[in-house]
Residue, then its C-alpha position, 0 to 999 in steps of 0.5 A: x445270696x452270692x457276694x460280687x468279687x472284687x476282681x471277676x475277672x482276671x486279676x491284675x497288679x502292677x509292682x515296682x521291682x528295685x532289684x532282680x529278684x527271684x520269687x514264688x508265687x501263692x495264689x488263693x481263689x474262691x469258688x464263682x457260683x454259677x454253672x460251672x460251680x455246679x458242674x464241679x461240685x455236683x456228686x458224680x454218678x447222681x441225678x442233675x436237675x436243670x433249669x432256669x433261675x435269676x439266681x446266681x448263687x448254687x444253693x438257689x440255683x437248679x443244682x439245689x434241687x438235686x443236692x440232697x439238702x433241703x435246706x437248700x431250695x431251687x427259686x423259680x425265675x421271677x418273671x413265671x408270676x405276672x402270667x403263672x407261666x409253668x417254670x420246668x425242671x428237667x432231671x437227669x437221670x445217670x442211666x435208663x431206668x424205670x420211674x413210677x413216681x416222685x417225690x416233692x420236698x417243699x422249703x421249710x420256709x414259705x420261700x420259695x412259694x410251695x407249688x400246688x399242682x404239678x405236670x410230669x413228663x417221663x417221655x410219654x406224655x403229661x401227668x398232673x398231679x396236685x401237690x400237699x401245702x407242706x411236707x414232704x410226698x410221693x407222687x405215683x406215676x404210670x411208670x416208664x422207662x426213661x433217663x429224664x424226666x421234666x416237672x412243670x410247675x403248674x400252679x401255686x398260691x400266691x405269696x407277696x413280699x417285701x423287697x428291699x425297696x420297700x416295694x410289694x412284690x408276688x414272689x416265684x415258686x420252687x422246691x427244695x428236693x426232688x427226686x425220681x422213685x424206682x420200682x422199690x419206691x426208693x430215690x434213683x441215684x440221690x445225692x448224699x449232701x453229708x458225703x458230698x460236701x466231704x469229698x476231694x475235688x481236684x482241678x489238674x494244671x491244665x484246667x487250673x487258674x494261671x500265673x502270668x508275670x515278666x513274660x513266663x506262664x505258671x499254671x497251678x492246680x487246686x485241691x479243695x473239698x467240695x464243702x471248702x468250696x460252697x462255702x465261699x472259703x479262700x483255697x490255695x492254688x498251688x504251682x505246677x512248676x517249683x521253678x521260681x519265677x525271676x522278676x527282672x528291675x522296673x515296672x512288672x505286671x502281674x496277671x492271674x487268670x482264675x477260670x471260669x470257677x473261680x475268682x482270686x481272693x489274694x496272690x503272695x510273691x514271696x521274694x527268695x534271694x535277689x540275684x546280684x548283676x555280674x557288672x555295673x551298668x556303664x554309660x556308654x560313649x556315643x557319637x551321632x545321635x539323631x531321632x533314626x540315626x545313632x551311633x555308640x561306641x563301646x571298648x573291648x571286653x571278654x565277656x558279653x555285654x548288653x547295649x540298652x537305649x531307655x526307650x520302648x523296643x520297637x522292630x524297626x531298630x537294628x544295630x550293626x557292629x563296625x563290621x556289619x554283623x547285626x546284633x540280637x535284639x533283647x527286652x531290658x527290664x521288660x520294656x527297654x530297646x537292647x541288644x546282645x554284644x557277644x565278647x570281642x567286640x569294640x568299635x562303633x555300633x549303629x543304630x537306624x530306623x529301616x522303616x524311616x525312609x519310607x515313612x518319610x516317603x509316604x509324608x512327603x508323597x501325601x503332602x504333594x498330593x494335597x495340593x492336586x485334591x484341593x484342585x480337583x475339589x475346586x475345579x470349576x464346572x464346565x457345564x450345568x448339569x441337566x435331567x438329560x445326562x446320563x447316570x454318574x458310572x463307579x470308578x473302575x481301573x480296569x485290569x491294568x490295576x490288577x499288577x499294581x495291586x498284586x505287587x502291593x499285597x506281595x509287599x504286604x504280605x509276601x507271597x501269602x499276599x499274592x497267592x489269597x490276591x490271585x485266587x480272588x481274581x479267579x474266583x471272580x472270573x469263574x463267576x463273572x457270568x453268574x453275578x448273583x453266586x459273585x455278589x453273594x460270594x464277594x459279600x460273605x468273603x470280604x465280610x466273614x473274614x473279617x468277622x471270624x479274624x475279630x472273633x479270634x482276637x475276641x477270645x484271645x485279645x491283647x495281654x490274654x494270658x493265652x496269648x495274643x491272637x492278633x500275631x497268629x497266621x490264621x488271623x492274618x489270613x482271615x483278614x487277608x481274605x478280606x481285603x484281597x477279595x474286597x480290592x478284586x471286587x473293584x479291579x475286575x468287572x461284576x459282569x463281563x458279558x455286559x461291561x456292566x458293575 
């Protein structure tokens, strides 16, 4: 009943920019049936239904039930047929009221298959009654006071269909109307399908779809009609922000995130004036150029400049003038490595790579190591092991490791890293005589943490149009949780009364 989107989920589309250029962005977006569709057409102050349905589309979904349309019907799950399992409706009424019956609208076509007894629920027990093949009725009820009320579909006639496979399949039962009745016999808070479809919906900027391009962020809004929107017609999302968005030169990822009720049906960016650089780039004189070493030379100007390197930005760059002041880092055309020259300056800038020593350190301390694991792999044995030797004991570095392994956490991670290390230490010594409380304890540390740190990143993952999570302090402490309890649990004993792990 529903047409999958091209895009389901966040829109994403790569442009080729030749030049600055300033540009606003139009977006449309099609209503996502589902719940929350439901949810946001639904007529406010009016009875809901709720249930379960393999249907995604609103019209066939529990929200049809109530809607007020019956041309629209509720489908019961499909697998209620094999064993008649009783599917349930659950009304929700907007206010206690008293219910002395109901009233059943069954399709107008013979699918969903009509029910032909039903259980009724209003908070004191079952009430069965059986339900005419056709036509709308009314269904008496003890009456009592309530604000839900639960239908079961007991039973139906079977009906066999024709699936698109050609195989015969037993079809499910629904209805097309519901509705509680009141003391007068009237509906309680029916909706009105003519005067709902008619009516305004308003999705504000902060619930509204969002427009991410060259590193800025524009949320927009939505003013729709409810009809616009059960229709499947394209709506206009409009920016909050009439600033437009200026598109540097390169390559630039568009991204649109529509929300849970939407998916993007087209988005325009409808260029305005380009902006004109001040200067033409210059190619610079450079001097020593090594693969951690560089060095570019740049006359004296009055106005400020930008010394560019057409290679990815990474943090371990740092530039320094003649005189030792460090330049400002920029993003060139969103990806290239520069910096911000301020006016006045000449001479020779410096580029290096700060973590090259100790990336070339830890190489070479790895390739030594090589040869002494290769040796303590094919020592020989010095004896033939017997049933009598004791049990092979875990490696344990004892307390003295505590030092070490303190000062590479604060390396690491500063002080922070010290202080999660130091409170993971304690807590293992205040538990060193209760060694249930400490594994238990050690297991959901060094597990949750790195758990709960992965579940973050999951909401917020890389290129989340929200944000990166990975960068958060929380997440990094999650995960330091982890770790620093994990290496604890090897320097420090499990049970210090007995010297045993």
């Amino acid at each position: 009943m529903a047409l999958a989107p091209e895009t389901p989920a966040t829109f994403s589309r790569t442009l080729s920019v030749p030049e600055p250029t300033q540009v606003q962005p139009t977006i449309w977006v099609r209503a996502r049936s589902g719940p929350q569709l439901a949810d946001l057409v639904a007529e406010p102050g009016t009875t809901r239904a709720y249930g379960d349905s393999d249907l995604v589309d609103v019209l066939g979904a529990p929200y049809a039930a109530t809607d007020g349309d019956p041309a629209t019907a509720w489908t019961a799950p499909q697998r209620v047929v094999q064993h008649k399992t009783p599917p349930t409706l659950t009304l929700t009424l907007p206010e206690p009221t008293e219910v002395t019956g109901l009233r059943l609208t069954p399709s107008a076509s013979p699918l969903p298959v009509h029910p032909t007894t039903v259980a009724v629920d209003l908070g004191d027990g079952p009430q069965v009654r059986r339900v005419a093949a056709s036509g709308s009725q009314n269904l008496p009820l003890n009456p009592h006071v309530t604000d839900s009320v639960t239908v079961s579909l007991l039973d139906w006639d079977d009906v066999i269909d024709r699936t698109a496979l050609g195989f015969d399949q037993l079809k499910p039962p629904g209805l097309a109307e519901i509705a509680a009745l009141g003391v007068d016999g009237t509906p309680i808070a029916q909706a009105d399908a003519a005067r709902n479809r008619a009516r305004d919906v308003v999705v504000d900027c902060e619930h509204g779809p969002v427009i991410a391009i060259a590193g800025r962020f524009m949320h927009t809004s939505i003013h729709a009609t409810v009809g616009a929107l059960l229709d499947g017609a394209p709506v206009n999302a409009a920016p909050c922000d009439s600033e437009p968005i200026m598109l540097p030169t390169g390559q630039q990822e568009l991204l649109v995130s529509p929300g849970p009720q939407f998916v993007v049906d087209g988005a325009e960016l409808s260029a305005l004036a380009p902006i004109q650089s001040v200067t033409a780039s210059t190619p610079a004189s450079t001097g020593t150029w090594g693969p951690a070493h560089r060095e570019v030379r740049i006359a004296d100007s009055p106005a400020s400049r930008v010394v560019v390197v057409p290679e990815s930005i990474n943090a371990g760059w740092v530039a320094r003038t003649g005189a030792g002041t460090r330049l400002t880092p920029i993003a060139v055309n969103g990806w290239q490595q520069g910096w911000a020259v301020p006016p006045g300056t000449s001479g020779t800038i410096t580029l290096t790579f700060a973590p090259n020593s100790l990336y070339r350190a830890g190489l070479a301390g790895g390739l030594a190591l090589l040869p002494l694991v290769a040796l303590m792999a094919w020592w020989p044995r010095r004896r033939k092991p017997s049933d009598d030797d004791p049990p092979t004991r875990p490696w344990a570095p004892g307390p003295w490791a505590a030092v070490a392994v303190l000062a590479a956490m604060s390396l690491t991670a500063g002080v922070a890293g010290a202080v999660v290390f130091g409170a993971a230490l304690g807590l293992r010594w205040a538990l060193r005589n209760r060694p249930r409380q400490l594994d238990a304890v050690t297991l959901g540390l060094s597990a949750g943490g790195l758990i709960l740190a992965g579940a973050a990143l999951a909401r917020h993952p890389w290129r989340a149009v929200d944000g990166y999570a990975g960068h958060s302090a929380a997440v990094q402490l999650l995960a330091l949780i982890s770790l620093a309890v994990v290496a604890a649990s090897v320097l420090a004993p499990a049970d210090a009364s007995s010297g045993e792990r």
